[in-house]
KEDRENGU-525047 format. One record per residue (C-alpha): residue number from 1; residue in one letter; y, z negated, x negated. Coordinates in nm, 4 decimals. Layout:
// residues N
{NUM, "a", {Y, Z, X}}
...
//
This chain:
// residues 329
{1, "x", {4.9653, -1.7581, -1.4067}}
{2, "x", {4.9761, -1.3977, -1.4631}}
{3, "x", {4.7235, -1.1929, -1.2541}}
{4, "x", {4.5726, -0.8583, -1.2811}}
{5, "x", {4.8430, -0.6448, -1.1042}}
{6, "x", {5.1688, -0.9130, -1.1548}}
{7, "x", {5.2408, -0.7515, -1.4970}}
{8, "x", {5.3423, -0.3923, -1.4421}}
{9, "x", {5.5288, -0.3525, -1.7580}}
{10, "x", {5.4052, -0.0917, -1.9794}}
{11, "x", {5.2517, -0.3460, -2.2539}}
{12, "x", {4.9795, -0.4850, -1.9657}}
{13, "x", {4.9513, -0.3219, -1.6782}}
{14, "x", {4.5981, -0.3708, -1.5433}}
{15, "x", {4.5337, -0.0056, -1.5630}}
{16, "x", {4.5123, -0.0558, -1.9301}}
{17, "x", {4.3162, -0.3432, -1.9198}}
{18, "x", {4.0347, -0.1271, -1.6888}}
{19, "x", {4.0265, 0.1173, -1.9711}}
{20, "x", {4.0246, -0.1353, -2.2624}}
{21, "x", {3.7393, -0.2325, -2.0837}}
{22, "x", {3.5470, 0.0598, -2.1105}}
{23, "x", {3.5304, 0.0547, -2.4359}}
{24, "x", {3.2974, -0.2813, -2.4388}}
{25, "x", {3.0478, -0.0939, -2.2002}}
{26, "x", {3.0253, 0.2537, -2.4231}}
{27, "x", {3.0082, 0.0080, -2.7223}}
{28, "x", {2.6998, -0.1601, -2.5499}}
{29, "x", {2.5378, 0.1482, -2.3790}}
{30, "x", {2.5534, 0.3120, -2.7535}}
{31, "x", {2.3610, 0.0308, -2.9149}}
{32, "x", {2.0987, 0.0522, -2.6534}}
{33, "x", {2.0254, 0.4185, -2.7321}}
{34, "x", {1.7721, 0.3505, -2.9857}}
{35, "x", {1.5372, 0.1308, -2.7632}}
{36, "x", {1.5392, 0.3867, -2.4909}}
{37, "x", {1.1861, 0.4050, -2.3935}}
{38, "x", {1.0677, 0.2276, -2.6948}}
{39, "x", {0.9399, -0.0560, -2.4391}}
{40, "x", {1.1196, -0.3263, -2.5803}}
{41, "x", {1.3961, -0.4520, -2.3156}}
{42, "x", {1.5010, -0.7777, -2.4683}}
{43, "x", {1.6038, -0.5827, -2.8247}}
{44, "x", {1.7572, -0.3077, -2.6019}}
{45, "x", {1.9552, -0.6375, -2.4341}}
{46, "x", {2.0533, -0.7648, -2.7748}}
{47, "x", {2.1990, -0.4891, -2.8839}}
{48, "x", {2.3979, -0.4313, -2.6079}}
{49, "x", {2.5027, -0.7991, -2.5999}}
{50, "x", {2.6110, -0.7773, -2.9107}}
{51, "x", {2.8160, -0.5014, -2.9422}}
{52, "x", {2.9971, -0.5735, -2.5992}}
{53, "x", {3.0936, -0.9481, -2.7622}}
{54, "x", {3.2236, -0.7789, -3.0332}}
{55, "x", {3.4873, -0.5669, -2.8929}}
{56, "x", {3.5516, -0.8094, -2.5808}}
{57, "x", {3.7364, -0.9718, -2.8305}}
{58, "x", {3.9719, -0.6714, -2.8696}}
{59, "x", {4.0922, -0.6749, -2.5028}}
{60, "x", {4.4291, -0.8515, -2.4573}}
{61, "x", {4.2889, -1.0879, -2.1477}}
{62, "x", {4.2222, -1.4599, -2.0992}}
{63, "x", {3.8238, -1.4351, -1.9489}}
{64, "x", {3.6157, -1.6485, -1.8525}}
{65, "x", {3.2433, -1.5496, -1.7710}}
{66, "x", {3.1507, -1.6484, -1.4291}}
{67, "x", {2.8299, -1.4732, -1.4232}}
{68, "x", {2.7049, -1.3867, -1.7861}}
{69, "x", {2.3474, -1.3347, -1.9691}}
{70, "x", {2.2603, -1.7211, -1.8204}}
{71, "x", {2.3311, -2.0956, -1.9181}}
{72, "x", {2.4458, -2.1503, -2.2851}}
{73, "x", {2.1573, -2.2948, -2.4231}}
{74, "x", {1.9200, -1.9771, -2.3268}}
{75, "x", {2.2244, -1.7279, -2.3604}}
{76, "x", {2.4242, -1.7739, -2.7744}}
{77, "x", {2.6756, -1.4845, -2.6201}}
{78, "x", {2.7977, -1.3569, -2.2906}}
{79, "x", {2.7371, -1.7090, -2.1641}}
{80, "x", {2.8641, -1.8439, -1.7991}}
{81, "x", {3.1432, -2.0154, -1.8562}}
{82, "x", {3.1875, -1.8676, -2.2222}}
{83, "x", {3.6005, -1.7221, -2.2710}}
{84, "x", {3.6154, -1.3756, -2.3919}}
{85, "x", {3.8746, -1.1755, -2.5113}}
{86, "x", {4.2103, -1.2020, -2.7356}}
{87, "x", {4.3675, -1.5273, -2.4954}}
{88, "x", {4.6556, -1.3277, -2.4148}}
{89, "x", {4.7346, -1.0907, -2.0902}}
{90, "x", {4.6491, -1.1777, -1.7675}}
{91, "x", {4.3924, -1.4525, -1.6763}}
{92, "x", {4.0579, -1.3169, -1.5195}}
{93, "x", {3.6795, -1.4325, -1.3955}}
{94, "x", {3.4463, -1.1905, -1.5452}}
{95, "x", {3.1203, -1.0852, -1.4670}}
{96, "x", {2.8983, -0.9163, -1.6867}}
{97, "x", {2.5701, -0.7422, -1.7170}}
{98, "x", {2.5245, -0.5284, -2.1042}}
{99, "x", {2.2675, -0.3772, -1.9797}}
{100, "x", {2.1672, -0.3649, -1.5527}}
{101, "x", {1.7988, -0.2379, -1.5426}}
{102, "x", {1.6607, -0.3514, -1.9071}}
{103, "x", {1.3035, -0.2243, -1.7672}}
{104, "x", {1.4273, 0.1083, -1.6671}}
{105, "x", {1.6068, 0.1566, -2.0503}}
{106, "x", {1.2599, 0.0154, -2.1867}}
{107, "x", {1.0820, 0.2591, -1.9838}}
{108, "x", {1.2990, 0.5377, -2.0249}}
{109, "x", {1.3876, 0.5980, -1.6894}}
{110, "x", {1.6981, 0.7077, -1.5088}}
{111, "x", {2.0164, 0.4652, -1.3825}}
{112, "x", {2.0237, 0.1846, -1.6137}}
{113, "x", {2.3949, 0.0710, -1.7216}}
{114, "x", {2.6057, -0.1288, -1.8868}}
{115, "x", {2.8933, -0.3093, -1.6497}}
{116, "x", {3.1929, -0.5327, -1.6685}}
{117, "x", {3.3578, -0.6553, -1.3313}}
{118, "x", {3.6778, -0.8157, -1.3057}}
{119, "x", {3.9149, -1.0658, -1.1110}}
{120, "x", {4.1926, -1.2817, -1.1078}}
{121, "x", {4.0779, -1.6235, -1.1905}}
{122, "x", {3.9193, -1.8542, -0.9707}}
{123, "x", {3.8326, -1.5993, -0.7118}}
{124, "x", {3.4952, -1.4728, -0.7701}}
{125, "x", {3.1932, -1.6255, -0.6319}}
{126, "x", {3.0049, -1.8204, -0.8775}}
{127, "x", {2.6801, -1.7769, -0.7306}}
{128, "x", {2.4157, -1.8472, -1.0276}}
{129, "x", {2.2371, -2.1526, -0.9459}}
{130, "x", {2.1017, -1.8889, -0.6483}}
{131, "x", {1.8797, -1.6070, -0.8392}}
{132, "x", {1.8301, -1.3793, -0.5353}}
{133, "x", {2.0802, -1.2578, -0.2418}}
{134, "x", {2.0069, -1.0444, 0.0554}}
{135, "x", {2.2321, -0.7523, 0.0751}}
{136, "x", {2.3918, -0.4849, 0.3092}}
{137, "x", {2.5863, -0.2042, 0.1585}}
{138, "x", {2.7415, 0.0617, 0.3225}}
{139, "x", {3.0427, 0.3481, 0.2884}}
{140, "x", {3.3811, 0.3134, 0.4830}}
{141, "x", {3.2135, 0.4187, 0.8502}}
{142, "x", {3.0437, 0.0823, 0.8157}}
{143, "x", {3.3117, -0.1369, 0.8242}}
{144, "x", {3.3359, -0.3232, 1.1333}}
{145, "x", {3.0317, -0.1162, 1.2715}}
{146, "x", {2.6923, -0.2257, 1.0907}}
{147, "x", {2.5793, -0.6290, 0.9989}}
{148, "x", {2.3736, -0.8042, 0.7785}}
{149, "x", {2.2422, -1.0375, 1.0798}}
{150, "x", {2.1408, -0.7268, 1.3342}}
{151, "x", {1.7808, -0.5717, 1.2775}}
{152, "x", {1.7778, -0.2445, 1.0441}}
{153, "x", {1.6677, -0.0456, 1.2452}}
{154, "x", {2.0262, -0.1571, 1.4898}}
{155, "x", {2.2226, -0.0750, 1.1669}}
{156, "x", {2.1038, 0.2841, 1.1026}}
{157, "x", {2.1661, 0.3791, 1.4594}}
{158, "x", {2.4909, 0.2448, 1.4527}}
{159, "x", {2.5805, 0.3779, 1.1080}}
{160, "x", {2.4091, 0.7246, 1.1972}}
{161, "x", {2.6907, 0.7226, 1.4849}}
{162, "x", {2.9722, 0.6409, 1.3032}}
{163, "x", {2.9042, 0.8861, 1.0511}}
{164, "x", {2.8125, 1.1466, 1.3155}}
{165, "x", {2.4818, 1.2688, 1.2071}}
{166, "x", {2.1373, 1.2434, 1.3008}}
{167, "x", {1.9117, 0.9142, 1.2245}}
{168, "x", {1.6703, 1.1502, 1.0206}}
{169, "x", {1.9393, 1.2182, 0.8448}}
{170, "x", {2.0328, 0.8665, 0.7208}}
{171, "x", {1.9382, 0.8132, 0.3756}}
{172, "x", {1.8483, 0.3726, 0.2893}}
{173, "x", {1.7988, 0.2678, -0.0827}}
{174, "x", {1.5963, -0.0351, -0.1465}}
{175, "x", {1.4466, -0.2106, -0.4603}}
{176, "x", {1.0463, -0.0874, -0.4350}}
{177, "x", {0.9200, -0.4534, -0.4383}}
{178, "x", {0.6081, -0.6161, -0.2632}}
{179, "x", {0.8906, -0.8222, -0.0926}}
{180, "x", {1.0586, -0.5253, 0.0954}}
{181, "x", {0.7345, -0.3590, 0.2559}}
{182, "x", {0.8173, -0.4627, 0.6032}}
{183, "x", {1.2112, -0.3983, 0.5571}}
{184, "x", {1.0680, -0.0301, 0.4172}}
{185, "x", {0.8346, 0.0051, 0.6790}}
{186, "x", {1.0982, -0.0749, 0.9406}}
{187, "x", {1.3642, 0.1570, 0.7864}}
{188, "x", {1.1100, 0.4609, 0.8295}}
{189, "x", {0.9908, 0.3151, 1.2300}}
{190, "x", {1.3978, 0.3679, 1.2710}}
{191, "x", {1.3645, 0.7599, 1.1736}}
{192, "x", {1.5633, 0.7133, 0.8159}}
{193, "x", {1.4276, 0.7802, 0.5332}}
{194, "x", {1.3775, 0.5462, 0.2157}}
{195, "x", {1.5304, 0.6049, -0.1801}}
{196, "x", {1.3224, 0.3346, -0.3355}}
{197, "x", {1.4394, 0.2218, -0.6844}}
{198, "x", {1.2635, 0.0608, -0.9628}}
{199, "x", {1.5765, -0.1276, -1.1006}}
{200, "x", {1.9194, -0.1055, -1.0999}}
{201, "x", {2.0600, -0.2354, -0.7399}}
{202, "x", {2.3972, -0.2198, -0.8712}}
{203, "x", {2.4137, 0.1429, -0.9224}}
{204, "x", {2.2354, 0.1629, -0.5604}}
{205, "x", {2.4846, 0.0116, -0.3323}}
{206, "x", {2.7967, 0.1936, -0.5126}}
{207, "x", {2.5837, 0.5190, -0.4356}}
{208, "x", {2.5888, 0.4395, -0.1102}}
{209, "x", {2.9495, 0.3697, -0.0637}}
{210, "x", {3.0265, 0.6466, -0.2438}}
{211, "x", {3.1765, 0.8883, 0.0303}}
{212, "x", {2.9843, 1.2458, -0.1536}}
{213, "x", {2.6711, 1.0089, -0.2353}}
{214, "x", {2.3240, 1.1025, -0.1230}}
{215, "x", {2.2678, 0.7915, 0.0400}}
{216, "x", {2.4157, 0.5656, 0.3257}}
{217, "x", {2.3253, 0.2252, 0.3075}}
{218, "x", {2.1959, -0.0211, 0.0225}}
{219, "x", {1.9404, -0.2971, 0.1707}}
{220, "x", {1.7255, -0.5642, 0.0661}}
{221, "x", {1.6761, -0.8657, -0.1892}}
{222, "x", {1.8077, -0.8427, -0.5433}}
{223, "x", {1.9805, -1.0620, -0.7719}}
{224, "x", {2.3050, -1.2916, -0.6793}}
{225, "x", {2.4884, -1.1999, -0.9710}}
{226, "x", {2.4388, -0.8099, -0.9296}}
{227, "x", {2.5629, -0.9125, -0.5488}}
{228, "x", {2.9060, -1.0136, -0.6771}}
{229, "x", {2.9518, -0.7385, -0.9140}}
{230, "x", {2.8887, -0.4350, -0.6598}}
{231, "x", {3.1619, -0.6248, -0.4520}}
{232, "x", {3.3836, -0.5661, -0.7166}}
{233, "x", {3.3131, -0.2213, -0.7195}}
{234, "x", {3.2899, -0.1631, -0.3366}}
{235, "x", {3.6762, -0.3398, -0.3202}}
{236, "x", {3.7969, -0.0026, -0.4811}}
{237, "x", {3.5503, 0.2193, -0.3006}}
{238, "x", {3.6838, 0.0903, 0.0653}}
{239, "x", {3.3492, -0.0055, 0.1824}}
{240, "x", {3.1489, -0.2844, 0.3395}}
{241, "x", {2.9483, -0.5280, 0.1538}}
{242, "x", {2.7749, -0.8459, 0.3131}}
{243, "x", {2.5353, -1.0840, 0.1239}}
{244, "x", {2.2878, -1.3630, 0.2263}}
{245, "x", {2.1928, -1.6237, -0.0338}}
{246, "x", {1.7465, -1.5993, -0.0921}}
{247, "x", {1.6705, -1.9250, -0.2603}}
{248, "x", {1.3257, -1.9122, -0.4025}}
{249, "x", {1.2219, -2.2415, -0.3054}}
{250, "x", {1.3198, -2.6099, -0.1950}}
{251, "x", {1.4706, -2.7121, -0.5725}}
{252, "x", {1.6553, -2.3766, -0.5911}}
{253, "x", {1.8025, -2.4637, -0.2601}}
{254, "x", {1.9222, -2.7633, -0.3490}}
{255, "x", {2.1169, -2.7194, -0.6554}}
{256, "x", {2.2570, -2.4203, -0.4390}}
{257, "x", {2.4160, -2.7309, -0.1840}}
{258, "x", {2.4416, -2.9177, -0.4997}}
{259, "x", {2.6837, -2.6088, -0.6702}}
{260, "x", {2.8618, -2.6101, -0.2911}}
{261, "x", {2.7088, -2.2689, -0.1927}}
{262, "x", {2.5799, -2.1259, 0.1614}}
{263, "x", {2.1828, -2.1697, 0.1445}}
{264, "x", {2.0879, -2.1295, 0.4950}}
{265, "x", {2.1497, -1.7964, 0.6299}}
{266, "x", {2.5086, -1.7874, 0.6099}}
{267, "x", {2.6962, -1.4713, 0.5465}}
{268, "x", {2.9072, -1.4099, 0.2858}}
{269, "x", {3.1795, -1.1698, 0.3498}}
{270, "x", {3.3255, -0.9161, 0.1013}}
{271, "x", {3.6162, -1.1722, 0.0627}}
{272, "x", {3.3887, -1.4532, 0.0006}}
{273, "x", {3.1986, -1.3005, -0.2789}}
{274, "x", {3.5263, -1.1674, -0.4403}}
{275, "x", {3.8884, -1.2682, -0.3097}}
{276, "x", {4.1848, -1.0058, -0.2660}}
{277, "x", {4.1485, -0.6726, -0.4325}}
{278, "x", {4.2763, -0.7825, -0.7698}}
{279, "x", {3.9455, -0.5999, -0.8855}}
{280, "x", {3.8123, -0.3731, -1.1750}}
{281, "x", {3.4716, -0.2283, -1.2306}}
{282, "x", {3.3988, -0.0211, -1.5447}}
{283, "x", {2.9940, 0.1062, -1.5987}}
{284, "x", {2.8882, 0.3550, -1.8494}}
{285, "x", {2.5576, 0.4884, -1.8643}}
{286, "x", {2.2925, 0.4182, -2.0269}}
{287, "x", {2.0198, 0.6616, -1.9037}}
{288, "x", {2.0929, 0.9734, -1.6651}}
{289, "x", {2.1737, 0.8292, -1.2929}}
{290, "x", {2.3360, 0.9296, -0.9716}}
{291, "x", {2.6354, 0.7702, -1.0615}}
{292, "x", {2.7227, 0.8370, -1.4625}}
{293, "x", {2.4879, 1.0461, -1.6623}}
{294, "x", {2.3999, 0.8713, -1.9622}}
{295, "x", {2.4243, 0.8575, -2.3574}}
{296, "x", {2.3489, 1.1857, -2.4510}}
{297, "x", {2.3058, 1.2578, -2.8810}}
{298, "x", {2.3751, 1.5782, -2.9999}}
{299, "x", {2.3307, 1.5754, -3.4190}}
{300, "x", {2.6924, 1.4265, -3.5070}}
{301, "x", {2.8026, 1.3422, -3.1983}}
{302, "x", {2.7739, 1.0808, -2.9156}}
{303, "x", {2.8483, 1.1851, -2.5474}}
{304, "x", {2.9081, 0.8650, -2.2792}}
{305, "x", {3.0256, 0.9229, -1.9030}}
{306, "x", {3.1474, 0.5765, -1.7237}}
{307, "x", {3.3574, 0.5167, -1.4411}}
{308, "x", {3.6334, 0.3078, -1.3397}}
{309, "x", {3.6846, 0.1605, -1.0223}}
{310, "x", {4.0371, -0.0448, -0.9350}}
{311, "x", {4.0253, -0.1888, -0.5847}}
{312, "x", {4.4452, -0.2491, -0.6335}}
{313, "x", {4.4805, 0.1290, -0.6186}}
{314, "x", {4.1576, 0.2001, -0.4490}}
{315, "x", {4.0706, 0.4705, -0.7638}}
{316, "x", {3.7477, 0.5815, -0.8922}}
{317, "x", {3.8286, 0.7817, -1.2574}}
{318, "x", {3.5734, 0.9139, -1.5000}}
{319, "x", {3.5736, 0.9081, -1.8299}}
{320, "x", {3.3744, 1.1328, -2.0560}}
{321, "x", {3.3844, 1.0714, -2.4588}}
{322, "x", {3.2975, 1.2094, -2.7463}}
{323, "x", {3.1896, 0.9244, -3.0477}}
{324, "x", {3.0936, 1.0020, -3.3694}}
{325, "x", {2.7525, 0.9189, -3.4418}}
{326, "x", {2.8202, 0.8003, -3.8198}}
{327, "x", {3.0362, 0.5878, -3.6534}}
{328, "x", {2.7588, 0.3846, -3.4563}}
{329, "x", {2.4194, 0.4787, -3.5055}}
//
């Protein structure tokens, strides 16, 4: 089997493949600029879909989609389970989202993206028959220091000490949802303050492991599949990532046992939701954010800013480009 990193040759090292990559996300955050804050997410989705298919099968990989746009019936492209790419190079899961926070590029509003993660094969989580997943991200000083089972309040004391400032000076994003009004209420009874977002978790917890970032920690309930992705991410950043499956209901639960998952509190570690560091995580931007700004038109020309994130080399690289707008639009 070849794996991300066991081909160093100068035809496929996995360096390349990051930056091959990249080009599916611009492709898809390009298509997407005409719905942006035209209030219709599932065209802006389409789009993106679409044009990330399309070059996916430029990329010399063998991919399989572990977590895609859903089940093939309800998904035609991007499907779980669907292989992308040209069937040669190194063997890979893939996760991908065209476009994370559809409602915030619908709405117009800042940190929506489009992402690809990465792995070797067979070692990312495969988490979809579980929607939801409790999560804890943090920066390096968390490692070994905060948990997803201690109270929050516990957390930001103990991360507030390992990064050697003040609790008021702690900074906690969390998804504004009816869901999260006690964990929000809590953070603010510990003396941190709250960055609540509309959308777009992924973007939150790399923010927060980002070490010049202007927040600390990444809390609460969002999707499974946006879960496994940050991992990716958070291999290359050096940070700490923990996850606790939030089935909906009884049925949800049970295909959860059913697909061999955790649905009862366990924890999953940052090596159960993504093995090794075999990992790569491209975004590009869709819409301005904290962590890529996004498409930006200026008469001929496109502008995109994404980053790439290689948990081998522990890297974080922008990349700024300049498109023709004939060319897309």
């Amino acid at each position: 089997m070849v794996s991300l990193t066991s081909d160093m040759s100068p035809l496929h090292p996995d360096r390349n493949l990051a930056l091959e990559l990249v080009r599916a996300t611009e492709a898809a955050s390009i298509r997407a600029v005409p719905f942006i804050g035209r209030g219709d997410k599932e065209a802006a989705d389409g789009a993106a879909v679409d044009a990330m298919r399309a070059f996916f099968s430029t990329v010399n990989f063998d991919g399989t989609i572990v977590i895609g746009e859903g089940e093939k019936d309800n998904a035609p492209m991007l499907y779980n389970g669907e292989r992308v790419g040209s069937g040669r190079g190194p063997r890979c899961d893939v996760a991908v989202d065209p476009i994370d926070g559809t409602s915030l590029t619908a709405a117009g509003r800042q940190n929506a993206l489009s992402v690809i993660a990465v792995s070797d094969q067979g070692t990312m989580l495969d988490a979809s028959s579980v929607f939801y997943m409790d999560k804890l991200v943090t920066g390096p000083a968390g490692v070994g220091v905060v948990d997803i089972r201690l109270p929050i309040g516990e957390n930001i004391r103990l991360l507030a000490k390992a990064l050697g400032k003040p609790v008021d000076e702690i900074v906690v994003s969390v998804l504004n949802r009816p869901r999260h009004e006690q964990l929000i209420a809590d953070i603010r009874a510990a003396g941190a303050g709250t960055r609540l977002m509309s959308d777009g978790d992924v973007a939150g917890g790399i923010n927060a492991a980002r070490h010049n970032a202007r927040t600390d920690m990444c809390v609460g309930i969002g999707g499974s599949p946006e879960g496994i992705v940050t991992a990716c991410a958070i291999k290359a950043l050096g940070g700490h990532i923990q996850g606790v499956l939030a089935p909906r209901n009884d049925d949800e639960k049970e295909k959860g046992r059913e697909a061999g998952l955790s649905v009862d509190g366990e924890v999953y570690e940052a090596d159960d939701l993504v093995k090794g560091k075999n990992t790569i995580f491209v975004a590009t931007g869709v819409t301005d954010g904290q962590l890529v700004q996004g498409v930006r038109r200026e008469g001929d020309f496109l502008y995109t800013e994404s980053v790439v994130l290689r948990g081998a080399s522990g890297t974080l690289r922008r990349i700024s480009s300049e498109h023709l707008t004939s060319k897309w639009l």
